[in-house]
C-alpha atoms as an extended CHARMM CRD file, in Angstrom:
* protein
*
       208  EXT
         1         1  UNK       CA            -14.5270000000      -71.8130000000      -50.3600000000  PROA      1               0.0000000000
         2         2  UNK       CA            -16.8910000000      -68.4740000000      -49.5280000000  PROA      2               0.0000000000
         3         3  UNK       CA            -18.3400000000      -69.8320000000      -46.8410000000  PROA      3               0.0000000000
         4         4  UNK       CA            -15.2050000000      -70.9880000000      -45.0850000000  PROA      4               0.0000000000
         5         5  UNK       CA            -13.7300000000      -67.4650000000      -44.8350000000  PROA      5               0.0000000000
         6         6  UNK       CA            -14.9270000000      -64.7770000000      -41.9500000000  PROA      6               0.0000000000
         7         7  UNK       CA            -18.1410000000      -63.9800000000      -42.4520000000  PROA      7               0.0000000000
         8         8  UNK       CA            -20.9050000000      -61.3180000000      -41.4100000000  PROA      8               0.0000000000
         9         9  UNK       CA            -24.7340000000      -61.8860000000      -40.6690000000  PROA      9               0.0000000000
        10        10  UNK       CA            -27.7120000000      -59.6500000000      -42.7310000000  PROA      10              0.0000000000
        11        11  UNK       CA            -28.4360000000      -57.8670000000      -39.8420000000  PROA      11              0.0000000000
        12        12  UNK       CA            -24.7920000000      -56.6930000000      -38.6000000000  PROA      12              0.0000000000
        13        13  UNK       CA            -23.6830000000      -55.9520000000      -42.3000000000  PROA      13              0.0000000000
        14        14  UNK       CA            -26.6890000000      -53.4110000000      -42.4450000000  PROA      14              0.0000000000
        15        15  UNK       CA            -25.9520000000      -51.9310000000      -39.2060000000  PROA      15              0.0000000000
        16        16  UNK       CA            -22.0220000000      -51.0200000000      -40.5370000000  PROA      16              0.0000000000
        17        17  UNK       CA            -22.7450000000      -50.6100000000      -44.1260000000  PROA      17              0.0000000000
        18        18  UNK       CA            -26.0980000000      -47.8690000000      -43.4900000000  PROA      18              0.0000000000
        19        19  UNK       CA            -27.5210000000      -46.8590000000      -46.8830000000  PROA      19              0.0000000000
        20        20  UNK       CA            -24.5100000000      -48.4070000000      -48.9860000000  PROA      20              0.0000000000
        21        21  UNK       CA            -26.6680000000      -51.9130000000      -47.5150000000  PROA      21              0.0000000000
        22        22  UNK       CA            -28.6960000000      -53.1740000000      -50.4470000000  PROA      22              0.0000000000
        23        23  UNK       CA            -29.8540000000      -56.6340000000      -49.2970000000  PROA      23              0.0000000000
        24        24  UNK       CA            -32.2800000000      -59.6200000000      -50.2720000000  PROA      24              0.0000000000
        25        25  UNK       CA            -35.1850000000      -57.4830000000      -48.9730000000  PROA      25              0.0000000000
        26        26  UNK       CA            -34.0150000000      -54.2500000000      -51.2670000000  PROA      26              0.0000000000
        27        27  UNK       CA            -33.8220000000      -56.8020000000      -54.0740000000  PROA      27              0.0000000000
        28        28  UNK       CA            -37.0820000000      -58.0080000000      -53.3630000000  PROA      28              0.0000000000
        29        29  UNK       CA            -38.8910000000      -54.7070000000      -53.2850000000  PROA      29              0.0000000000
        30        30  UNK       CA            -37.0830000000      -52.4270000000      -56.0940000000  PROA      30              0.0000000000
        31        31  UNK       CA            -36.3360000000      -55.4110000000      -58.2350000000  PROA      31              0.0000000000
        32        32  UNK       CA            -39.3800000000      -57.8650000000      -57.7410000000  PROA      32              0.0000000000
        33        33  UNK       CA            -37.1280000000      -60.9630000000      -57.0020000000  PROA      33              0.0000000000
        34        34  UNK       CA            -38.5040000000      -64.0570000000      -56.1880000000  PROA      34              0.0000000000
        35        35  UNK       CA            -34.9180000000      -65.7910000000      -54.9000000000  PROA      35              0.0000000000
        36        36  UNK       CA            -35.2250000000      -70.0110000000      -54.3060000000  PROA      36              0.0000000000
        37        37  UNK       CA            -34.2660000000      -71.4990000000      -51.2020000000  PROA      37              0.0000000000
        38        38  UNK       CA            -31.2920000000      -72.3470000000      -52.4650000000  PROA      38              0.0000000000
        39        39  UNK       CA            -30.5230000000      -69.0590000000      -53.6420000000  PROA      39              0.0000000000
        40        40  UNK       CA            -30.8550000000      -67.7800000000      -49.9390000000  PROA      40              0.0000000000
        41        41  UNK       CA            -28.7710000000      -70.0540000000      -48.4560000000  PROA      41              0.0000000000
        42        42  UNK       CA            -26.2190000000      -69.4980000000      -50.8000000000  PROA      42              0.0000000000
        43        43  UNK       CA            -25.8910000000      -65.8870000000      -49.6210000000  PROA      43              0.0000000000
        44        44  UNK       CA            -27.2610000000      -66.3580000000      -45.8610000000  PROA      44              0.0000000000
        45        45  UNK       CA            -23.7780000000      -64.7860000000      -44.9350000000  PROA      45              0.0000000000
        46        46  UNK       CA            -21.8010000000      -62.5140000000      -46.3760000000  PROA      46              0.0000000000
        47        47  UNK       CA            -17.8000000000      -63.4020000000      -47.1800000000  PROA      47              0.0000000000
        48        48  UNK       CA            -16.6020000000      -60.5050000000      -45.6860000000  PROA      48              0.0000000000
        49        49  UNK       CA            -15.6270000000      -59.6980000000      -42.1160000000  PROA      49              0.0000000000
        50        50  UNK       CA            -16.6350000000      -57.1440000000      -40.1980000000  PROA      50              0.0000000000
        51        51  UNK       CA            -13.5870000000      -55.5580000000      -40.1010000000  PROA      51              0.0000000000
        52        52  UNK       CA            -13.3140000000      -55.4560000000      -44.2280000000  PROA      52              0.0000000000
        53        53  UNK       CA            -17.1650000000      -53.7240000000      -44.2030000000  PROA      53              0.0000000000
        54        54  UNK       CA            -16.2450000000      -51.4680000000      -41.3760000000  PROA      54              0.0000000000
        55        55  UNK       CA            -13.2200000000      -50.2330000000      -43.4930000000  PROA      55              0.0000000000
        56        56  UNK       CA            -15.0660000000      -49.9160000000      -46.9000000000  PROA      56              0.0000000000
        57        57  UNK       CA            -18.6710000000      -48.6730000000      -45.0950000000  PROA      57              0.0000000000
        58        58  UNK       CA            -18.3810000000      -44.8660000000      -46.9550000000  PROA      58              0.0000000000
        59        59  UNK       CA            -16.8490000000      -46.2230000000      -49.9430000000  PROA      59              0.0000000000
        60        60  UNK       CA            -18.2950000000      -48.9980000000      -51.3260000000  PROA      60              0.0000000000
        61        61  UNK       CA            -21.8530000000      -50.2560000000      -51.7490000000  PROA      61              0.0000000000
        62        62  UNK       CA            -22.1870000000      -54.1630000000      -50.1610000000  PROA      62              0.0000000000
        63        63  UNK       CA            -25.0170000000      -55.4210000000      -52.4860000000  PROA      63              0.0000000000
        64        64  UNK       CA            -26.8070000000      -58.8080000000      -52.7030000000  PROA      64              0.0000000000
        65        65  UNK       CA            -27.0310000000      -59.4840000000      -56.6520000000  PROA      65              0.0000000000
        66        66  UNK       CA            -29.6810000000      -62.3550000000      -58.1650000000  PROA      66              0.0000000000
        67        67  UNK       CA            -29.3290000000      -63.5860000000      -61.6820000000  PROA      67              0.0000000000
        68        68  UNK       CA            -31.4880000000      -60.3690000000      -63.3910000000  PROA      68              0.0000000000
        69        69  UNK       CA            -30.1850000000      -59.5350000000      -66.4570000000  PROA      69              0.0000000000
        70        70  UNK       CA            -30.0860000000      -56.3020000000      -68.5660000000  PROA      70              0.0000000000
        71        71  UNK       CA            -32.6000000000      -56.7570000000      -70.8290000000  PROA      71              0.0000000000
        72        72  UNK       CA            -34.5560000000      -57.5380000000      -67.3120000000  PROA      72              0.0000000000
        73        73  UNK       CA            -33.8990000000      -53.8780000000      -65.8670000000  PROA      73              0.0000000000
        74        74  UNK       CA            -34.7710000000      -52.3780000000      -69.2800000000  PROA      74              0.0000000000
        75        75  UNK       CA            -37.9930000000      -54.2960000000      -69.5960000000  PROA      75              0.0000000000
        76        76  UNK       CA            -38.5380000000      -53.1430000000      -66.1450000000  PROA      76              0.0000000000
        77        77  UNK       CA            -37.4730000000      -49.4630000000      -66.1340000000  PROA      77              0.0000000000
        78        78  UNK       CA            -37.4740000000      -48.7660000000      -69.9070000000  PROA      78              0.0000000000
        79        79  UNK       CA            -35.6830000000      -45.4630000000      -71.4440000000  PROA      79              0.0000000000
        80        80  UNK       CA            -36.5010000000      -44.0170000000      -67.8120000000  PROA      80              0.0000000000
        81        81  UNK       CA            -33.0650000000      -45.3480000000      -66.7790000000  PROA      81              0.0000000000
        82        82  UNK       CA            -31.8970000000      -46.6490000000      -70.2370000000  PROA      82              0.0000000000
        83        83  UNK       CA            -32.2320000000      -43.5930000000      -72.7640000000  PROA      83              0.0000000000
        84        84  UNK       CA            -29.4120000000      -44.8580000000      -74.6920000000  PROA      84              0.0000000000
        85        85  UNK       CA            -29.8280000000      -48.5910000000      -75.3220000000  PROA      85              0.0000000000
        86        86  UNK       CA            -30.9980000000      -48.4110000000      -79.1530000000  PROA      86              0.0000000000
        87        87  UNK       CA            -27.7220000000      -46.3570000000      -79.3480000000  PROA      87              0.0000000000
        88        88  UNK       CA            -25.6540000000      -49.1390000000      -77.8740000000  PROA      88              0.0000000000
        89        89  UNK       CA            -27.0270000000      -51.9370000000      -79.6490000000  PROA      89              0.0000000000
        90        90  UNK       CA            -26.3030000000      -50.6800000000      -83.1840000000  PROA      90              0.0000000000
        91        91  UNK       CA            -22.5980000000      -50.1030000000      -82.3900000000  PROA      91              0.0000000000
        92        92  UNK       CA            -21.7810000000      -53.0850000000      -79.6840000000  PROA      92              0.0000000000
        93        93  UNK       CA            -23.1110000000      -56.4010000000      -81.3070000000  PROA      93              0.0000000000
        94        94  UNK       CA            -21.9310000000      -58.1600000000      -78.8670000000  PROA      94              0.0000000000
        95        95  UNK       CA            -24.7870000000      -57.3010000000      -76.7430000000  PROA      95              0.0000000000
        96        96  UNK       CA            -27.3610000000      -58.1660000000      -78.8210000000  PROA      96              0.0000000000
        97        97  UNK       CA            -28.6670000000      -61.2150000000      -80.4810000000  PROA      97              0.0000000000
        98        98  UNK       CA            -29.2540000000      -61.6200000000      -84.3590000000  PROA      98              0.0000000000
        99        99  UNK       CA            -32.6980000000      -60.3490000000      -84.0550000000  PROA      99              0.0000000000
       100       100  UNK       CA            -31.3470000000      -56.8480000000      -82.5890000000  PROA      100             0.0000000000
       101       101  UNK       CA            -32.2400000000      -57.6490000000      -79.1290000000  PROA      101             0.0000000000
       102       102  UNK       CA            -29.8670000000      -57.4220000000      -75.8160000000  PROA      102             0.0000000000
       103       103  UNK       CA            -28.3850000000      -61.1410000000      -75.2390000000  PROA      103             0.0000000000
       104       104  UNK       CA            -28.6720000000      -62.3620000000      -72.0370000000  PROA      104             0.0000000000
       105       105  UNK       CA            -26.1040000000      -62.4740000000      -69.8260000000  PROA      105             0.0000000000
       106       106  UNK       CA            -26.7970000000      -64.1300000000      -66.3740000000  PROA      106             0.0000000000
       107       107  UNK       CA            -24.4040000000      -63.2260000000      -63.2770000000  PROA      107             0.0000000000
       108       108  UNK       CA            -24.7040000000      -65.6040000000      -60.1950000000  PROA      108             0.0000000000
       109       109  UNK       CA            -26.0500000000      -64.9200000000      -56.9420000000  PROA      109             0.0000000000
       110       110  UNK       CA            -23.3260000000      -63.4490000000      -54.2330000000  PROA      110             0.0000000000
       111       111  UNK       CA            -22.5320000000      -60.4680000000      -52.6500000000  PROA      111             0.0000000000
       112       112  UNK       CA            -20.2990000000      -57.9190000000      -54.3780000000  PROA      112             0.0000000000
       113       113  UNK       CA            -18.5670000000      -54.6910000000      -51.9790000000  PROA      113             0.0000000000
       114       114  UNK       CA            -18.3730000000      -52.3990000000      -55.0460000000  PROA      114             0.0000000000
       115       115  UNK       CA            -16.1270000000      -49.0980000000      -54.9870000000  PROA      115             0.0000000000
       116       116  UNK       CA            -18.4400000000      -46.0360000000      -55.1360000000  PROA      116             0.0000000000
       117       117  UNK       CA            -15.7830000000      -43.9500000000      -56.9850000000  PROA      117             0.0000000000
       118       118  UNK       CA            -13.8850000000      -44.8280000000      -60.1140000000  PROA      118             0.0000000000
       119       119  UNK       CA             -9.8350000000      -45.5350000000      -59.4040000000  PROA      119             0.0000000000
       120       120  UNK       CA             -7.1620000000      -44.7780000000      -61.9870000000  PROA      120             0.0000000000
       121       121  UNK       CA             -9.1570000000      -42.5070000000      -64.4210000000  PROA      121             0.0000000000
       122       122  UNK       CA             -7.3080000000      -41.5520000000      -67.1950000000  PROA      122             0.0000000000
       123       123  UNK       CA             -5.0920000000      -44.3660000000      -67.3800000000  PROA      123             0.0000000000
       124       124  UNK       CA             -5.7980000000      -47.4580000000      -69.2900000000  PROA      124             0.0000000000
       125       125  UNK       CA             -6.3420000000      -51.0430000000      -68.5570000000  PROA      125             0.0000000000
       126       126  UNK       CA             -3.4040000000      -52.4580000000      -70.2320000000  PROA      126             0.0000000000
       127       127  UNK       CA             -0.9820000000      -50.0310000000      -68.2380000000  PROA      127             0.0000000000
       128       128  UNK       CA             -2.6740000000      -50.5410000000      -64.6610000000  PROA      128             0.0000000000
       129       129  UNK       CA             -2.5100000000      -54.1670000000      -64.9340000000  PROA      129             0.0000000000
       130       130  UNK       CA              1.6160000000      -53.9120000000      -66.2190000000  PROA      130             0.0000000000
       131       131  UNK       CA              2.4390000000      -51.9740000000      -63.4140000000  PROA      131             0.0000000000
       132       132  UNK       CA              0.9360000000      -53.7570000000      -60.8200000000  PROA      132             0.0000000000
       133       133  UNK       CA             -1.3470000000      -51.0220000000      -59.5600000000  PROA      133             0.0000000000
       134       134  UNK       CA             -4.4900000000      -52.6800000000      -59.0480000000  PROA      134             0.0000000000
       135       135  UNK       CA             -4.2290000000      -54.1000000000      -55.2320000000  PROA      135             0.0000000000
       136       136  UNK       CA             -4.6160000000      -57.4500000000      -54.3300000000  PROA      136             0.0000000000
       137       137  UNK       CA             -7.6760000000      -57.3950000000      -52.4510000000  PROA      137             0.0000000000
       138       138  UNK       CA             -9.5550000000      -55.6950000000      -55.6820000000  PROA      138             0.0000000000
       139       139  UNK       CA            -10.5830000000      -56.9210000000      -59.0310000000  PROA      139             0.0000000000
       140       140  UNK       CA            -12.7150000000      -55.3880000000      -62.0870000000  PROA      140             0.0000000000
       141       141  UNK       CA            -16.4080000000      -56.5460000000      -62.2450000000  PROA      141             0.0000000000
       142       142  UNK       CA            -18.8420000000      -57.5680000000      -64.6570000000  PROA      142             0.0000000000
       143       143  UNK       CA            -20.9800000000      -55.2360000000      -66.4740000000  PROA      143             0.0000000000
       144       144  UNK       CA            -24.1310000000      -57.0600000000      -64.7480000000  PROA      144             0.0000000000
       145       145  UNK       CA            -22.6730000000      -56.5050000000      -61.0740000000  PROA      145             0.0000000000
       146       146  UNK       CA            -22.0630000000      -52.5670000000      -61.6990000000  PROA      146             0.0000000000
       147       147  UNK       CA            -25.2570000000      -52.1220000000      -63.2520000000  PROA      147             0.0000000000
       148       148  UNK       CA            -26.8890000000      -53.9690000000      -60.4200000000  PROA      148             0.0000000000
       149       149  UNK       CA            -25.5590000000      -51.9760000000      -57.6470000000  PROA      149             0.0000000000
       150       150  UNK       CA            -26.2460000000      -48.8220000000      -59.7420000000  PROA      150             0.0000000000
       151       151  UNK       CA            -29.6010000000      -49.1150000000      -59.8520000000  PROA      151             0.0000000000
       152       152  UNK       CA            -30.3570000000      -50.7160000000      -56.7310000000  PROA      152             0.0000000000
       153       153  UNK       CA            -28.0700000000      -47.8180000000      -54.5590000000  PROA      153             0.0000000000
       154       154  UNK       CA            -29.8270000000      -44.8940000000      -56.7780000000  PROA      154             0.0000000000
       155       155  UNK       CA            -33.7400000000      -46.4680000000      -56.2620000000  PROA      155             0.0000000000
       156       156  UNK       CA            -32.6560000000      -46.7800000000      -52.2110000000  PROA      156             0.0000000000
       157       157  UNK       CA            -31.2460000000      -43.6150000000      -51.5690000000  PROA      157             0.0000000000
       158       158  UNK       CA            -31.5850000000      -41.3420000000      -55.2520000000  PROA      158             0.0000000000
       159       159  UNK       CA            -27.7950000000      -41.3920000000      -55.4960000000  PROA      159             0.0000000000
       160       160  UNK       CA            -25.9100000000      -41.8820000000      -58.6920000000  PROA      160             0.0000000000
       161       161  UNK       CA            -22.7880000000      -43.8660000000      -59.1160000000  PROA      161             0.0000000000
       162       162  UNK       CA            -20.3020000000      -42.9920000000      -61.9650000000  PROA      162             0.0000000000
       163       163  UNK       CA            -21.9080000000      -40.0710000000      -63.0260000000  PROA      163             0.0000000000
       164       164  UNK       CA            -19.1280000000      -38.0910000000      -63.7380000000  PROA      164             0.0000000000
       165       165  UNK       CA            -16.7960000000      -40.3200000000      -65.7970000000  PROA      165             0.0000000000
       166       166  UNK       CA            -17.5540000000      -43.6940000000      -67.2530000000  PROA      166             0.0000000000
       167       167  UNK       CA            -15.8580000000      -46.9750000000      -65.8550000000  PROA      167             0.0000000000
       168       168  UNK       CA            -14.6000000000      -50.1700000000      -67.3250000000  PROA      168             0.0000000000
       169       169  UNK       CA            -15.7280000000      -53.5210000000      -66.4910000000  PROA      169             0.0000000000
       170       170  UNK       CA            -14.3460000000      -56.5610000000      -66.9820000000  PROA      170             0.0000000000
       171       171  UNK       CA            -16.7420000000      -57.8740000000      -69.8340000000  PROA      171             0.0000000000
       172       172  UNK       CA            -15.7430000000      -57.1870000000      -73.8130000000  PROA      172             0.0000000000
       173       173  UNK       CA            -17.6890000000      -56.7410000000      -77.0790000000  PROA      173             0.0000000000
       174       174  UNK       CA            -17.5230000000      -58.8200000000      -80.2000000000  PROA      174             0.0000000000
       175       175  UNK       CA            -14.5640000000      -56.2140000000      -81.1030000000  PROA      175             0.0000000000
       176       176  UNK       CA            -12.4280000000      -57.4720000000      -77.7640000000  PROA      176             0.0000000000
       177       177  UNK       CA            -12.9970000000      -53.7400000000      -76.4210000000  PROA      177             0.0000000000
       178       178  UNK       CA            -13.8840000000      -53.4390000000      -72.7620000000  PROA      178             0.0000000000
       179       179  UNK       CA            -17.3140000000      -52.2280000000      -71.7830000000  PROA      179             0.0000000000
       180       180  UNK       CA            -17.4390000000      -49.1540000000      -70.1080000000  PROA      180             0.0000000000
       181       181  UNK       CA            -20.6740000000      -48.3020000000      -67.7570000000  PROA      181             0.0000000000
       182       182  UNK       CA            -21.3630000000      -44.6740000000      -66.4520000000  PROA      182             0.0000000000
       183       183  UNK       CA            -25.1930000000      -42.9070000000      -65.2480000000  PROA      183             0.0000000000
       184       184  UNK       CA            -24.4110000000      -39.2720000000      -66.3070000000  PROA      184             0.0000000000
       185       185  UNK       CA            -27.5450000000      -38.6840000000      -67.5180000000  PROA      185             0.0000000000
       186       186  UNK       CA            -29.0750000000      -42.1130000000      -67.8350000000  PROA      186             0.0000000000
       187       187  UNK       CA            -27.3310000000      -45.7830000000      -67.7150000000  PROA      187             0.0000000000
       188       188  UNK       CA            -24.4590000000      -45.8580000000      -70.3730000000  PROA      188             0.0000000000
       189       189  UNK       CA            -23.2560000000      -48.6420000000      -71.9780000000  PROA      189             0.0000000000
       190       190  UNK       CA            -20.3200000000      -47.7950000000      -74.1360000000  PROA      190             0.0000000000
       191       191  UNK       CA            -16.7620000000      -49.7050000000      -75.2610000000  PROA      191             0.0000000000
       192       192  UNK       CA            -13.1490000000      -48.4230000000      -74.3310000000  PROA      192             0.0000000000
       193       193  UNK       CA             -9.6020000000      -50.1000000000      -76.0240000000  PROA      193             0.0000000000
       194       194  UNK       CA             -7.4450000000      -51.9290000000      -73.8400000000  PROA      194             0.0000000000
       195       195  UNK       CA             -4.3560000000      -50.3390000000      -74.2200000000  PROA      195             0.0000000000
       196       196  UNK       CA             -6.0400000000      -46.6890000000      -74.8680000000  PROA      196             0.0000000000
       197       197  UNK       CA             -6.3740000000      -44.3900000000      -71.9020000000  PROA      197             0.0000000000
       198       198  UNK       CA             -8.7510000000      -42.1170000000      -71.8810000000  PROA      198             0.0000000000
       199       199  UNK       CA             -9.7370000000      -39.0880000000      -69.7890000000  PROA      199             0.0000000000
       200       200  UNK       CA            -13.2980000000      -39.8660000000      -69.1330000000  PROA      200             0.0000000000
       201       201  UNK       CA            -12.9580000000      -43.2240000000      -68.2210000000  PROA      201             0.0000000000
       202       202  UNK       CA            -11.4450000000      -45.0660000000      -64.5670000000  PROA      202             0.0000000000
       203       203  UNK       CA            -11.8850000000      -48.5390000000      -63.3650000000  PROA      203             0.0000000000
       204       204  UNK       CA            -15.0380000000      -50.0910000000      -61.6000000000  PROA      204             0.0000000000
       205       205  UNK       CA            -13.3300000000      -52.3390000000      -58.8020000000  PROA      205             0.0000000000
       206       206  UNK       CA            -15.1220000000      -54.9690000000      -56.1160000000  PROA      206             0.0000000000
       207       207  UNK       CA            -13.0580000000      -56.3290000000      -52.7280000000  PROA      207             0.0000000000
       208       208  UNK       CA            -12.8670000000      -59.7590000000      -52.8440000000  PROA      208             0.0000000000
């Protein structure tokens, strides 16, 4: 279970982690959460040692993420931050409901130490997971959990993530291609093949 591993407290993971911190308190203020008692006892600590944040402090971003959506953070920030949703919708149905409007996809509350720079670019998914190359500590994460930490990290400190080449998650469309995230000029939501590699496009990863 999470909360049987090492742990860290709020207060020392913010002290290690500097501006790639963005806790219940950086929820609450750029993204209006209201979290339940429940919800902050369920991420009172956070599942990863000191040691692990210590290592990871200048590459990854430790973020607290709340069940918002994206349809919540483009209700909230509008073409400002999504210029290219209408875009997305008409070519990734699996995104949108039958009315034409972005389905909504719920992640859970937990804290996710997401990779600040895309690994493997170039190479595609099918290939890094047949030879083994993603390590065992790391996994690929949801759109929801890259988007979250994308916006929260550029609102905090006016830094963008992946906005250079696009990344995959591990979430597909209705046409089994994985969605691919970048904020080049604006939050991306776009669709890569499997067994395709492409240039412009790495892998997001999280330490678990």
């Amino acid at each position: 279970m999470w909360f049987r591993r090492k742990s860290t407290d709020q207060k020392r993971a913010r002290e290690i982690m500097g501006e790639n911190f963005f806790g219940i308190e950086e929820s609450k203020r750029f993204f209006g959460v209201n979290p339940s008692r429940w919800q902050i006892w369920r991420i009172s600590r956070i599942p990863f040692s000191e040691e692990m944040l210590d290592a990871c402090k200048d590459t990854h971003i430790l973020s607290s993420v709340f069940p918002i959506t994206i349809p919540d953070f483009y209700n909230k920030f509008g073409n400002t931050l999504f210029p290219y949703v209408s875009h997305y919708c008409k070519n990734n149905l699996n995104y949108i409901d039958h009315k034409g409007h972005l389905k909504k996809a719920v992640g859970e509350t937990a804290w996710i130490l997401l990779r600040k720079e895309p690994m493997f670019i170039g190479k595609s998914l099918m290939k890094i997971k047949t030879l083994s190359l993603l390590c065992k500590e790391d996994k690929v994460p949801t759109v929801l959990s890259i988007v979250y930490s994308m916006i929260g990290h550029f609102l905090k400190t006016g830094n963008r993530l992946f906005e250079k080449v696009s990344v995959l998650s591990s979430d597909v469309d209705s046409n089994c291609f994985h969605i691919t995230v970048d904020f080049i000029d604006g939050i991306r939501l776009g669709a890569c093949q499997y067994h395709k590699p492409n240039e412009n496009i790495g892998l997001a990863t999280i330490r678990t």
